[in-house]
N, C-alpha and C positions, 0 to 999 in steps of 0.2 A: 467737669469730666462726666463722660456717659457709666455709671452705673447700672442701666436701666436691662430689660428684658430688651431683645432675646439675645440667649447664651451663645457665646462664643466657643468654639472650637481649637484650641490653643496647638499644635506640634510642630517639632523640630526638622528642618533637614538637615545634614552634616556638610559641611565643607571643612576643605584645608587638613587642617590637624585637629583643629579643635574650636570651630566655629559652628554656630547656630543658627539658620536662618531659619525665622519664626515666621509659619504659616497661622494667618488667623483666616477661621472660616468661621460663617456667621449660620446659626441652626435655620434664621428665616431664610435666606439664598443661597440652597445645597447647590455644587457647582461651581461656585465663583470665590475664590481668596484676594486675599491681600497680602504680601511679604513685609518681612519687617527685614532690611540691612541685607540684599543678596548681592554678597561677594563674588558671587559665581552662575552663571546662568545654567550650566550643564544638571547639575543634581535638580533645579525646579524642573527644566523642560522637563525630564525624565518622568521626575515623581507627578508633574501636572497630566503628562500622556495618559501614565500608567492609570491613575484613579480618575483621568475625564474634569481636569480641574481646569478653570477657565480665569488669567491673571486678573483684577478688578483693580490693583493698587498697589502703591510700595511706597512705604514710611522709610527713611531714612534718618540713621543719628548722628551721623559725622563723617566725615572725610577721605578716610582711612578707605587704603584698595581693596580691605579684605572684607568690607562692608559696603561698597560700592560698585564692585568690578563687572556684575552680571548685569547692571542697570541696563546700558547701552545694548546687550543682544537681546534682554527681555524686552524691551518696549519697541525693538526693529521687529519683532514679531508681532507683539499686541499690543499697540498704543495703550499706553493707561496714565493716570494721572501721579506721577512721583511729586513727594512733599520730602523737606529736609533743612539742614538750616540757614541762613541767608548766609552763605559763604561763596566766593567765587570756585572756590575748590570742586564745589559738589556737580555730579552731571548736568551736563546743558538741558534746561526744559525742567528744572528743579522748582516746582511753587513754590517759597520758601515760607517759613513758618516762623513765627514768632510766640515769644512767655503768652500762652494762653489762649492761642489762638484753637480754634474747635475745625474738627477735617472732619465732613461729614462721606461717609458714602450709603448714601440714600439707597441704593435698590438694594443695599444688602443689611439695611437698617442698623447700622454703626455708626459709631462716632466715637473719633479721639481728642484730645487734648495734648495741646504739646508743652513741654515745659523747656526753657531754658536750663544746662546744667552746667555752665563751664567748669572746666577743671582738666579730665583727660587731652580735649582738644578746648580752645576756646570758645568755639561757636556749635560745639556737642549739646543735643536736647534728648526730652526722653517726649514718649506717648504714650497715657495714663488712658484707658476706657473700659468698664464691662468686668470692673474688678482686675483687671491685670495691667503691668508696667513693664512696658517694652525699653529698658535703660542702656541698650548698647553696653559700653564700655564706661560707663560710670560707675557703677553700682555690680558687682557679681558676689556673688554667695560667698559669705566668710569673708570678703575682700573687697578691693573699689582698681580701678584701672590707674594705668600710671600717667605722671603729673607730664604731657608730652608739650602743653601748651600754656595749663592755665596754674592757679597758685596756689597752695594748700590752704589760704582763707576759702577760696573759690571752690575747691573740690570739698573742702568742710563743709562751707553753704550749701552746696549741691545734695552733698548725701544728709545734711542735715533735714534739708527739705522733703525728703521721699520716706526719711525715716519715719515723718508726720502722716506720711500717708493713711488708712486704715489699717489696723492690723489683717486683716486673709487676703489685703489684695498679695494679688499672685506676680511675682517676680521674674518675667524672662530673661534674662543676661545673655551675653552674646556667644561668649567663650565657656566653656568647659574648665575651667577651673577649681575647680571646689573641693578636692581635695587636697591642693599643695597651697592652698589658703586655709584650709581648717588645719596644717601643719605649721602654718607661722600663729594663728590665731590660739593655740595649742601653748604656742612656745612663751607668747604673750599672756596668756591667763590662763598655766595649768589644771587650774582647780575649776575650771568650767565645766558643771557638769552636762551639760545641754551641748555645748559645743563637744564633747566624747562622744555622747549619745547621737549625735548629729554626724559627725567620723566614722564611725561604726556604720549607719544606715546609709552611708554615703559609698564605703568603700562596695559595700551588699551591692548596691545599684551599679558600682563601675563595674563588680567582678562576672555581674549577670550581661552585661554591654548594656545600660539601658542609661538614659541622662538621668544628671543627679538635679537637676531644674522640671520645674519650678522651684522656686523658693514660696515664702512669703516675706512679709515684711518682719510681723511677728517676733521669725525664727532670724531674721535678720539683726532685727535688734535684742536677743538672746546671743548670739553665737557671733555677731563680725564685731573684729575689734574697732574695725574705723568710725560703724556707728557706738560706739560705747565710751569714747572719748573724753566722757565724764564720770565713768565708772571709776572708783577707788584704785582694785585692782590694775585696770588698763592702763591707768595715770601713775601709777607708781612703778607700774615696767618702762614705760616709757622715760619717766624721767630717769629710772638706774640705768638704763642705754645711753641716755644725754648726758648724766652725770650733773643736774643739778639742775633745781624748780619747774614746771611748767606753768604758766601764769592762765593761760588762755587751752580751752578746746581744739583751735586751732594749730598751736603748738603742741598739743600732744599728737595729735594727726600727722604733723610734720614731719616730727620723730616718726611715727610707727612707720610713715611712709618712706622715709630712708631705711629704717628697719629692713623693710619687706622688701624694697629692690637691692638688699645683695644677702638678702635670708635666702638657703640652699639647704 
């Protein structure tokens, strides 16, 4: 994965309710972005008009309409080159990418790295480059996406793997979620004091309208219970919800992730 100079440009558009489409802009080619997962074509045409933005590219993480839907009207405007994962599912004219494969776009001196993650869907990948991770619906702040395809060995694997990542890279997630995951994460391991401290500066950001994204990784594995697995605390909530041992990491994840889809 690209690390390298130059700096990247990272923000959000809003779709839906509560979707993120991650515009990356590169400092060397003011001008030209990339999208990361446009559910919607309406909110980019806009915001592209409005600041003179010219489309260069769209990464894709998975299947899903509300990360795919804008594909088709953006590229009947400006051909560009769409990458995502080797699924029949995904729009026609999809490069498909593969564990490791490197997407370069040369005039705007970037480059990504795609990782395989199954778990939420099975053929879900993320794109690692320039210190930030673009995870869709695998990985979001204080939480991970739900199990719609693949198996909680497979979604442990997944976030296991990202959790390796460096600590500052920077975390884009798709959904806005982050406070009703710091509320089950809460409910999981009240005596976190970092996960409070993180609630607190989270709600500041919602009540101002501003996103509570980026993450890091960092703060990821301070504050979400999915990656902590192996934490005392985490593994002893989970097993008093099971009511009896969890032998493996994987098994506690199982648990917390039944937990979390009917925690209100």
């Amino acid at each position: 994965m690209s690390n390298s100079k130059p700096a990247i440009r990272v923000r959000p558009i809003r779709a839906f309710a509560d979707n993120y489409i991650w515009v990356i802009e590169s400092l060397a080619a003011p001008g030209r972005a990339i999208v990361v997962d446009p559910g919607d074509a309406a909110p980019i045409d806009a915001d592209f008009r409005a600041k003179d933005i010219e489309l260069a590219g769209i990464l894709l993480t998975h299947h899903h309409p509300d990360h795919i839907g804008g594909v088709a009207g953006l590229i009947a405007r400006t051909p560009v080159p769409v990458f995502g994962p080797d699924d029949p599912r995904m729009p026609a004219g999809t490069r498909p990418v593969a564990d490791g494969s490197v997407i370069e776009f040369s005039e705007l001196q970037l480059s990504f790295e795609s990782w395989t993650l199954p778990g939420h869907t099975a053929s879900h990948v993320g794109y690692i480059g320039h210190g930030a991770l673009f995870c869709g619906d695998t990985l979001f702040s204080a939480g991970c996406g739900r199990l719609f395809e693949g198996s909680p060995e497979e979604m442990n694997a997944s976030l296991t793997r990202l959790a390796d990542l460096p600590p500052d890279t920077r975390v884009y997630c798709a959904h806005e979620y982050t406070a009703a995951n710091l509320a089950f994460a809460l409910a999981v391991d009240p005596s976190n004091d970092a996960a409070r401290r993180y609630d607190a500066t989270v709600a500041e950001r919602r009540a101002a309208g501003t996103p509570s994204l980026p993450s890091t990784i960092e703060l990821e594995r301070r504050v979400n219970p999915f990656l902590r697995c192996a934490t005392p605390a985490v593994r002893q909530a989970a097993e008093g919800r099971a009511g009896h041992a969890l032998a493996r990491s994987a098994e506690v994840f199982a648990e917390l992730r039944r937990w979390k889809d009917g925690f209100r």
